[in-house]
C-alpha positions as CSV (number, residue, x, y, z in Angstrom):
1,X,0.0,0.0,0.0
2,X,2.7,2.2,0.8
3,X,4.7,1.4,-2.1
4,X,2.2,1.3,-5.2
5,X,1.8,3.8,-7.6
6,X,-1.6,4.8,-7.4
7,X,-2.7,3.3,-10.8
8,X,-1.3,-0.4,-9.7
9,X,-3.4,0.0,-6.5
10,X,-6.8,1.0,-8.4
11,X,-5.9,-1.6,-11.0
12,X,-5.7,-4.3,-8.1
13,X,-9.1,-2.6,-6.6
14,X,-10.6,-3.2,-9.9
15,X,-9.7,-6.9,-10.1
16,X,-11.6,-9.8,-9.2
17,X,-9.4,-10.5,-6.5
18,X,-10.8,-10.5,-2.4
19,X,-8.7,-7.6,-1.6
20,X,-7.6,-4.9,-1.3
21,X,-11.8,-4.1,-1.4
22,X,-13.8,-1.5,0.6
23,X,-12.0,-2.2,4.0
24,X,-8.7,-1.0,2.7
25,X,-10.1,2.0,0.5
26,X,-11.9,3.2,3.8
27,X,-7.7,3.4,5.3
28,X,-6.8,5.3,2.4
29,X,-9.8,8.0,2.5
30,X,-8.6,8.0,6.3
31,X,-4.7,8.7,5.0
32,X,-6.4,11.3,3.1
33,X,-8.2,13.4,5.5
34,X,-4.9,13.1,7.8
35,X,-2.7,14.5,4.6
36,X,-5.0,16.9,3.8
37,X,-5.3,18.5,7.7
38,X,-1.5,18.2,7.6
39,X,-0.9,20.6,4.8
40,X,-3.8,23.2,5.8
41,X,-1.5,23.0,8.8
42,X,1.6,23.7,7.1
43,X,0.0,26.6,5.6
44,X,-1.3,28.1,8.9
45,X,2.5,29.1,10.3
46,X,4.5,32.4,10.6
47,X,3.2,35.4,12.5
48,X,-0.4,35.9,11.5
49,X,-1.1,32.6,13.2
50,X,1.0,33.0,16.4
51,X,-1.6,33.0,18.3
52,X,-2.7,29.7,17.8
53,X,0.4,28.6,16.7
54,X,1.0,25.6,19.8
55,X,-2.4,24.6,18.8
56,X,-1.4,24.5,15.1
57,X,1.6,22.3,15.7
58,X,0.0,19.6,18.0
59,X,-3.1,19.4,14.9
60,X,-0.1,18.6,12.4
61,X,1.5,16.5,14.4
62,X,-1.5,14.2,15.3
63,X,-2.5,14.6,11.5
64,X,0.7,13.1,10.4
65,X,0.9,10.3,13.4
66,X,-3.2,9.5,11.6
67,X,-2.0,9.4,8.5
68,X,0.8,6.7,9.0
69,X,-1.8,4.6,11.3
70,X,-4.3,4.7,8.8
71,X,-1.8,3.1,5.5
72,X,-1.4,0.4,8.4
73,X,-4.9,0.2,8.8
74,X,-5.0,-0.3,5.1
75,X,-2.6,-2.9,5.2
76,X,-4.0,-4.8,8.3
77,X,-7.3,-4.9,6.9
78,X,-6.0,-7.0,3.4
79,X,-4.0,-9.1,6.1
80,X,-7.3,-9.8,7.9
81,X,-9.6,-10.7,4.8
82,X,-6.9,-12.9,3.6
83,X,-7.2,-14.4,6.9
84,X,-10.7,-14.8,6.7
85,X,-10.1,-16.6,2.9
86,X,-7.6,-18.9,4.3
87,X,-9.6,-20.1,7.3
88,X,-13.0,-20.3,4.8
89,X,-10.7,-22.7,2.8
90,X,-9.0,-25.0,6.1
91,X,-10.2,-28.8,5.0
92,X,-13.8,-30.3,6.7
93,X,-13.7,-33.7,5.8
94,X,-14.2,-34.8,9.4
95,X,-15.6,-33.5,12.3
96,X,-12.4,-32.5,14.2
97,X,-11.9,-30.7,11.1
98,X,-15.3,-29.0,11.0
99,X,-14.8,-28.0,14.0
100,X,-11.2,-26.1,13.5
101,X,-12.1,-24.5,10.5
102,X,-15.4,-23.5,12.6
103,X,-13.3,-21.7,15.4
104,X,-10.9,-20.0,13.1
105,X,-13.4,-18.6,10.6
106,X,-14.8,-17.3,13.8
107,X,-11.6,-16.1,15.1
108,X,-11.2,-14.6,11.7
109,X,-14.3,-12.9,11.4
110,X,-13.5,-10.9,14.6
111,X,-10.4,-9.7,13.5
112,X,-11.7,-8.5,10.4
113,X,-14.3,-6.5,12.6
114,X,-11.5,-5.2,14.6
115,X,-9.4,-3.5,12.0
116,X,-12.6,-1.2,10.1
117,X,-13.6,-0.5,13.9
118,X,-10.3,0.6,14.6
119,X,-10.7,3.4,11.0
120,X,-13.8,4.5,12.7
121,X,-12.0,5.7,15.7
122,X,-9.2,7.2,14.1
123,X,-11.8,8.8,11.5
124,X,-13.8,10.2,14.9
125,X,-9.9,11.7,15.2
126,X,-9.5,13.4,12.0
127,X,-13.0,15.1,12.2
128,X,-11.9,16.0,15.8
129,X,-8.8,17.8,14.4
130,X,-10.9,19.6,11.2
131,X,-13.1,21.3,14.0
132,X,-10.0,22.6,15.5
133,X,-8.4,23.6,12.5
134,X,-11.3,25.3,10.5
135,X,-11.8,28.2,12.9
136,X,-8.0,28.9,13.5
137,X,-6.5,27.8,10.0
138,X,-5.5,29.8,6.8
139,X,-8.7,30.5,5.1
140,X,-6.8,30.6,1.5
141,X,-6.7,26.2,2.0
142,X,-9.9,25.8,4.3
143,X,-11.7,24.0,1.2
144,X,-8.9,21.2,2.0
145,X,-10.4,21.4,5.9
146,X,-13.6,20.4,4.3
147,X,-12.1,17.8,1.7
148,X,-10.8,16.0,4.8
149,X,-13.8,16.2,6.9
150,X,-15.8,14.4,4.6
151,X,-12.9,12.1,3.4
152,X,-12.9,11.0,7.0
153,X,-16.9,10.7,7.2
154,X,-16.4,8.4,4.1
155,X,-13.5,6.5,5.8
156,X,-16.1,6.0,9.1
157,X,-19.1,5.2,6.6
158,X,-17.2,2.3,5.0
159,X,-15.5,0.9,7.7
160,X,-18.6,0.9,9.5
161,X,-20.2,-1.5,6.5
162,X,-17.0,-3.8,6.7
163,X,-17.6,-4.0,10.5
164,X,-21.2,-5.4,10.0
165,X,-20.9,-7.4,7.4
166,X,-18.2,-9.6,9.4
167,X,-20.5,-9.5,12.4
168,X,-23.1,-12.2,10.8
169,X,-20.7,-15.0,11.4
170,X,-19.5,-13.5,14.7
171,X,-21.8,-15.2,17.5
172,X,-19.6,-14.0,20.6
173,X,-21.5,-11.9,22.3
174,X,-18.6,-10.4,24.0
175,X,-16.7,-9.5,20.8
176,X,-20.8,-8.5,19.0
177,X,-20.7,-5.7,21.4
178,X,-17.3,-4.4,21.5
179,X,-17.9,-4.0,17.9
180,X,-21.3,-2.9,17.7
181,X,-20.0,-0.2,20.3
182,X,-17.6,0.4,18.0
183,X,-19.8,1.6,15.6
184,X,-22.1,3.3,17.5
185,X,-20.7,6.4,16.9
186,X,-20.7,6.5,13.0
187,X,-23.9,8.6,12.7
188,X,-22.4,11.1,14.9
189,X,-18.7,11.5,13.1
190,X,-21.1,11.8,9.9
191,X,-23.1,14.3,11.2
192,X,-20.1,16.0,12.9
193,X,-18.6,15.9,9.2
194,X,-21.4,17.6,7.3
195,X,-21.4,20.5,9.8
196,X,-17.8,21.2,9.2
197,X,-18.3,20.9,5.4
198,X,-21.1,23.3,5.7
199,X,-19.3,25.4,7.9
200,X,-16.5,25.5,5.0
201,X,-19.7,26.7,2.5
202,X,-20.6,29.4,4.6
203,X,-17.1,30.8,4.8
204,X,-16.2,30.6,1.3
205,X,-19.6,32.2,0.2
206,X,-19.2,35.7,1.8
């Protein structure tokens, strides 16, 4: 992921292949956001922003830390399906066998939850940071603030899909809730989204 051109990784997204698929592009429109509230950072430094200039730093710093934990998101999420694959395709000729590749289809399903509900959190993040930055940032880049505010409400949006789809063959209820918990908060990052997006509108229509 971190090595592709971008036309080899939308050519491998294209392909009839299991992944990478909609868990790893919801990484990458996480990456996104994080670049894009990096460099409206980068462009809010030197005196006029002094003011807010410790606040300014710490938003680009955390913007860059989300933007390398999101391409391993990516990455950990194609690990995971190709878990789920391999454990889908474990031998069940008897029943001890049956039985194994019951447990780690199980046990793969539940990481495979994990990793989109981990993109969800970190998307929460990145919509966190845009509401700090839009009110402090350099207004000549604050489309980008609301470029990564909805890049991060798509990142939450699609992880939160790959998180239910792998919790119909999760019947732990322990690891059910954790990741329905997980999730809970999609609506509200979405919501929390739009109103920086429309925010962004406002100011660029005076």
């Amino acid at each position: 992921m971190r090595t592709y051109p971008i036309e080899t990784y939308l050519d491998n997204l294209a392909a009839r292949t299991p992944a990478p698929g909609g868990g790893a592009s919801a990484g990458l429109h996480l990456a996104q956001a994080a670049a894009l509230l990096g460099m409206v950072a980068r462009y809010s430094d030197g005196e006029k922003y002094a003011e807010h200039a410790r606040s300014i730093t710490a938003i680009r710093e955390t913007a860059d830390n989300l933007r390398e934990w999101a391409l391993s998101l990516s990455e950990e999420d194609i690990e995971a399906f190709g878990g789920v694959g391999a454990a889908y395709g474990l031998p069940r000729s008897t029943a001890e066998e049956k039985s194994a590749r019951k447990q780690a289809i199980a046990e793969a399903l539940v990481e495979a939850g994990r990793v989109p509900a981990k993109v969800v959190a970190a998307a929460e993040a990145a919509v966190g940071l845009a509401e700090q930055l839009l009110p402090i940032g350099n207004r000549n880049v604050v489309t980008d603030v609301a470029a990564a505010a909805d890049a991060a409400r798509a990142a939450a949006t699609t992880a939160r899909v790959n998180v239910e789809v792998n919790l119909a063959g999760i019947s732990d209820e322990v690891e059910r809730s954790e990741l329905l918990e997980a999730i809970a908060t999609v609506d509200d990052i979405a919501l929390r989204a739009d109103k920086v997006t429309a925010a962004v509108r406002e100011v660029i229509a005076r």
